[in-house]
C-alpha positions in Angstrom: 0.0 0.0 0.0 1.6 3.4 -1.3 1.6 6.4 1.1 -1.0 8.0 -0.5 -3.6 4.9 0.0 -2.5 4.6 3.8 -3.1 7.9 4.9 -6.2 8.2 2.8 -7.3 5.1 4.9 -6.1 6.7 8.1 -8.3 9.2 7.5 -11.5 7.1 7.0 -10.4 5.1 10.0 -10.5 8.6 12.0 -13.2 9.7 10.6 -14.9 5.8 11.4 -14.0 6.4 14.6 -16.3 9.5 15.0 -18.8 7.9 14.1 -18.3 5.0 16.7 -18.1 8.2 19.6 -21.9 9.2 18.5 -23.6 6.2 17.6 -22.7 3.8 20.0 -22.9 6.5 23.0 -26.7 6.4 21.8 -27.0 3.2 21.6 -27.5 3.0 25.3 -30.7 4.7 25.6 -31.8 2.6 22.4 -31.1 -0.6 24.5 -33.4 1.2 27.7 -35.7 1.5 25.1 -35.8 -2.0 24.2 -35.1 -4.3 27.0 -38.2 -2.1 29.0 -40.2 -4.2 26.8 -38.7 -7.0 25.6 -36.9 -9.8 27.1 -33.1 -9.5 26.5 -31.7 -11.8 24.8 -33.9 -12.3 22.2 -34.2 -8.7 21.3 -30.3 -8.8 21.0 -30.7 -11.9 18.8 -33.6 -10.3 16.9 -30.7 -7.0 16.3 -28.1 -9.1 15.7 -29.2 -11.9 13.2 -31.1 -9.0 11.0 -27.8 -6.8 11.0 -26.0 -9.7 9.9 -28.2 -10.6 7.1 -28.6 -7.3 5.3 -24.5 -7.1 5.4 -24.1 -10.9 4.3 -27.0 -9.9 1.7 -25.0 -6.6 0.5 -21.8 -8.6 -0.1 -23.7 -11.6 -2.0 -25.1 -8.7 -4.0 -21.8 -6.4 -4.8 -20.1 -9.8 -5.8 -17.3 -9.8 -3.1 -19.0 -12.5 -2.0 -16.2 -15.8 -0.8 -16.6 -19.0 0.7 -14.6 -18.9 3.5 -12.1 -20.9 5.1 -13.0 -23.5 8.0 -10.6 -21.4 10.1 -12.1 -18.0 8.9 -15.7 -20.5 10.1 -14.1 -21.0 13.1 -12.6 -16.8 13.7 -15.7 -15.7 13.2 -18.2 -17.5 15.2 -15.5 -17.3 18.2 -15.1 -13.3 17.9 -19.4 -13.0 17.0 -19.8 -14.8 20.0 -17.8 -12.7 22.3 -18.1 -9.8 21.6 -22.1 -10.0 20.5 -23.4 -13.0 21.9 -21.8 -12.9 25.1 -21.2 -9.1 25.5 -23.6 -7.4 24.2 -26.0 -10.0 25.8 -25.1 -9.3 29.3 -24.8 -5.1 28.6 -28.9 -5.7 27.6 -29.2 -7.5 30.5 -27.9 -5.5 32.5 -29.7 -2.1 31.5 -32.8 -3.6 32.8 -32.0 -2.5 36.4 -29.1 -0.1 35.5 -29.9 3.3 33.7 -27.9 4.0 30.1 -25.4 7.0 31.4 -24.2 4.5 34.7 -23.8 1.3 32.3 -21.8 3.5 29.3 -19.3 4.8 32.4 -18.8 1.1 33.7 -18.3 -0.1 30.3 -15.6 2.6 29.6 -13.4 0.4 31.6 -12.9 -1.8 28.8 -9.5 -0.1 27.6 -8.0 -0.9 30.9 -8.6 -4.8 30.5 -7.3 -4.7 26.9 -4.2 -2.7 28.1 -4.1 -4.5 30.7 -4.2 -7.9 28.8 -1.7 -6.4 26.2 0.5 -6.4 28.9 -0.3 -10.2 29.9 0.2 -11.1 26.6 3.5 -8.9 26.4 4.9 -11.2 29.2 5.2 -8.1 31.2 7.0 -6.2 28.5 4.5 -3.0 28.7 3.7 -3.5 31.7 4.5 0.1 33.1 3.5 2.1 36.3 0.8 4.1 34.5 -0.8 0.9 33.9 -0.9 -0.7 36.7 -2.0 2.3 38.3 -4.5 3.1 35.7 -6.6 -0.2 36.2 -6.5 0.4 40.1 -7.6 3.8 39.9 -10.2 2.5 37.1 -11.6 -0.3 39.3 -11.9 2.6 42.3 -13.9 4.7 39.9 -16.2 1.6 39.5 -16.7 1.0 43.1 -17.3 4.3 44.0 -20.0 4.2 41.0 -21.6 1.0 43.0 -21.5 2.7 45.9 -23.6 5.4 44.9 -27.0 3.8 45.7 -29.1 7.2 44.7 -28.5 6.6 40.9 -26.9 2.6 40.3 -30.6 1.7 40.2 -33.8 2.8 38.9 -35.7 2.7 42.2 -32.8 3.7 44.5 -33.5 1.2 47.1 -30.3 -1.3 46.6 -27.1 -1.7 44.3 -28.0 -4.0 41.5 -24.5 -6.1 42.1 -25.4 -9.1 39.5 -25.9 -6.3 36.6 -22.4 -4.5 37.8 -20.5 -7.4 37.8 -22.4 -8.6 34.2 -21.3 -4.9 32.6 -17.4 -5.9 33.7 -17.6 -9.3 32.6 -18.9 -7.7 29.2 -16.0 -5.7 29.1 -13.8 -8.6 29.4 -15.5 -10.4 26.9 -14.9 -8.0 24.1 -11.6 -7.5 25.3 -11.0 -11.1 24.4 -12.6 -11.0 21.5 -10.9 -7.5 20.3 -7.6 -9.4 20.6 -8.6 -12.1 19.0 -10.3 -10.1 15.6 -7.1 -8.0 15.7 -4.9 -11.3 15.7 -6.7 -12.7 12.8 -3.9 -13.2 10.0 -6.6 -14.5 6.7 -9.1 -11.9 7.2 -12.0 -11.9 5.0 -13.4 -8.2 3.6 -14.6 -6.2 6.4 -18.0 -6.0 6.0 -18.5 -9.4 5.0 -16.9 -10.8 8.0 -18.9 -8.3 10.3 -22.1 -10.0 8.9 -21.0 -13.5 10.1 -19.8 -12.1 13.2 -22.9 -10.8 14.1 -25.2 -13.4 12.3 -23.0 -15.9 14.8 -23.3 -13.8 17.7 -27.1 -13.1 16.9 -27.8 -17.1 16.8 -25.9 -17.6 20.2 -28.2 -15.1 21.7 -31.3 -17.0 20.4 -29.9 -20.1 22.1 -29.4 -18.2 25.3 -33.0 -16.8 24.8 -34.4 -20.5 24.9 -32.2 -21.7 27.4 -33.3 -19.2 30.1 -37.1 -19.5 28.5 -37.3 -15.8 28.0 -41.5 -14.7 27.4 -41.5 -14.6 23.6 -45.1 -13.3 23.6 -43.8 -9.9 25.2 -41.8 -9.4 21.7 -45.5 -9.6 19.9 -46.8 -7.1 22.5 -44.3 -4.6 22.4 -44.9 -1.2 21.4 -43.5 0.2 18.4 -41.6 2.7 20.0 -39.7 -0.9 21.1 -39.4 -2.4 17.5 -38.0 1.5 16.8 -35.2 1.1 19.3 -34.7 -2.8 18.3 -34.2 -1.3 14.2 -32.7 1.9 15.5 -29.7 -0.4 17.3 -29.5 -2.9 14.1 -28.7 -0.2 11.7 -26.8 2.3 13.6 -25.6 0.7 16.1 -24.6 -2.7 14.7 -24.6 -2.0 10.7 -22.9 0.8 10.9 -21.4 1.2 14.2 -20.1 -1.9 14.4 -18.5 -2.0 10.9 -16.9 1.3 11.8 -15.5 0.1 14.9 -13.9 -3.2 12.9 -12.5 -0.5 10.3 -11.0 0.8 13.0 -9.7 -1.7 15.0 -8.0 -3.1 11.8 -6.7 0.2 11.0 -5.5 2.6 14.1 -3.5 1.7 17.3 -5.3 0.5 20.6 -5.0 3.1 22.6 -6.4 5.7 19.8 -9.3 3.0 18.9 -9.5 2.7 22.8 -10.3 6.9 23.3 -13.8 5.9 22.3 -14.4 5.3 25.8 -14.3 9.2 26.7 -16.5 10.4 24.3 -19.5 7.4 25.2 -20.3 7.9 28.7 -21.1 11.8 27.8 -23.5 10.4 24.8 -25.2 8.3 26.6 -25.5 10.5 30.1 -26.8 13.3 27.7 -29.4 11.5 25.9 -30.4 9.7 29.0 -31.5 12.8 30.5 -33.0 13.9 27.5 -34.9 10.9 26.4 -35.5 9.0 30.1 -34.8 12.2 32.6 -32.1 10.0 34.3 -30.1 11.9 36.8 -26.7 11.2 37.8 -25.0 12.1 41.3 -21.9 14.3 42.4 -20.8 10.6 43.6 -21.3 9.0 40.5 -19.5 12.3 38.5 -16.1 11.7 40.5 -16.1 7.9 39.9 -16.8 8.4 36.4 -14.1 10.8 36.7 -11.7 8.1 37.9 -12.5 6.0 35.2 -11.9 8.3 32.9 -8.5 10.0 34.2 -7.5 5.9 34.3 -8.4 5.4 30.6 -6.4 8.4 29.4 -3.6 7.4 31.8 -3.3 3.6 30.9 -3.9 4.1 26.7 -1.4 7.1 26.7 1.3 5.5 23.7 4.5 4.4 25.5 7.2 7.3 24.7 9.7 6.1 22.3 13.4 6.2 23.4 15.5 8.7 22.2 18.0 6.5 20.5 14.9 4.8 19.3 13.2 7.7 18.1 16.6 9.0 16.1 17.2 5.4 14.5 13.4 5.7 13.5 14.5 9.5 11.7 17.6 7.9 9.7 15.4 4.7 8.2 
């Protein structure tokens, strides 16, 4: 790829990521929407498995179109899985007792488990003070956030500490699953392997819809306000969120793709209030402050060494 072509694809990837700070910040309050309605699981599936299509549908009809390898198979149902089926699963879970600004701030801690796991997976080689201090000033913020009883919850009366520790263990999931997309050496085109991540993820969340014998007669009585927020997610929020956040991802460094997590939280506490009058607490401000401050600090680049930097200049 010339210069020209790589920064002109630098560019889309920055501008992709824009679009990944607005739409999936809004997304939160599309998933209130929902899940006040329908069961979970099978509103996720229902997102998921018509996202899918239309993108599997678009590439059968441009002609890019390839059968794909059993380990390209095997890649994407892992990474559809973890990232939808399991993470997105528990985040719609979840929002049924937490409100859509609280769950975007605990989920901003997912750039400290992938920096975090970076380092793991580094053997310790980038494992620096900032980030060990960032994750334990990142885990404070989120314990301060629990702690703050007024807002955690809808009715105010108790912490909900099953959906807290579901939000973190999404977190986790797509860090896995981030790691493993971004290790992927075959790749197929991007928007053809989004739609069979998400198809895969989509039909994992059906299964988990029968297993827990969700009340599929709720779906047929929703409103359409509900069937609103279930399209409103499958388009912008998987279609074209999603696909911008795999440009991305396959495009920029971690930490930049990882900056995402700033701009959410402020999206979704915004249109919470607008949309759902949720309020949020001085309490909850400084932990979501903490969580913040430990993002910045922990997906900061590593400075490059002088005699590195110079042997860079003469190359």
């Amino acid at each position: 790829m010339n210069h020209t072509a790589s920064a002109s694809r630098e560019k889309l990837a920055y501008i992709a990521l824009g679009v990944v700070y607005i739409v999936w910040g809004s997304t939160y309050v599309g998933i209130r929407l929902v899940v006040e309605h329908m069961p979970p699981y099978v509103a996720a599936a229902m997102r998921f498995i018509l996202a899918g299509g239309v993108l599997l549908a678009f590439t059968y009809l441009r002609g890019t179109w390839k059968a794909p390898t059993r380990e390209q198979w095997t890649n994407a149902v892992i990474v559809g899985i973890l990232l939808m089926g399991i993470g997105n699963g528990l985040i719609m879970s979840a929002q049924r007792f937490i409100p859509s600004g609280i769950t975007a701030l605990l989920v901003a801690t997912f750039p400290l488990w992938l920096t975090l796991a970076e380092a793991l997976l580094s053997r310790g080689a980038s494992l620096r003070l900032p980030v060990v201090s960032g994750v334990l000033v990142g885990l404070l913020g989120v314990f301060v956030i629990a702690s703050a009883k007024s807002d955690v919850s809808f009715s105010g009366s108790a912490t909900p500490i099953g959906a807290l520790i579901a939000v973190q263990a999404a977190s986790i999931c797509w860090t896995i699953g981030y790691l493993k997309a971004k290790a992927i050496k075959e790749r197929l085109p991007l928007v053809m392997a989004s739609g069979l991540e998400m198809t895969a993820g989509g039909l994992f969340l059906l299964a988990q819809s029968m297993v827990f014998r969700e009340d599929w007669s709720r779906v047929l009585r929703a409103p359409l306000s509900a069937w609103g927020g279930v399209l409103f997610l499958a388009v912008f929020g998987s279609i074209i969120g999603f696909t911008a956040f795999a440009f991305t991802r396959h495009t920029l460094p971690s930490h930049v793709v990882g900056t995402y997590a700033y701009v959410n939280p402020l999206v979704a506490v915004i249109f919470g209030r607008l949309f759902f009058a949720e309020s949020i607490s001085t309490q909850t401000v400084m932990g979501g402050l903490l969580i913040l401050a430990a993002v910045f600090v922990t997906t900061m680049p590593k400075p490059t060494p002088p005699a590195e930097a110079c042997q860079a200049e003469d190359q």
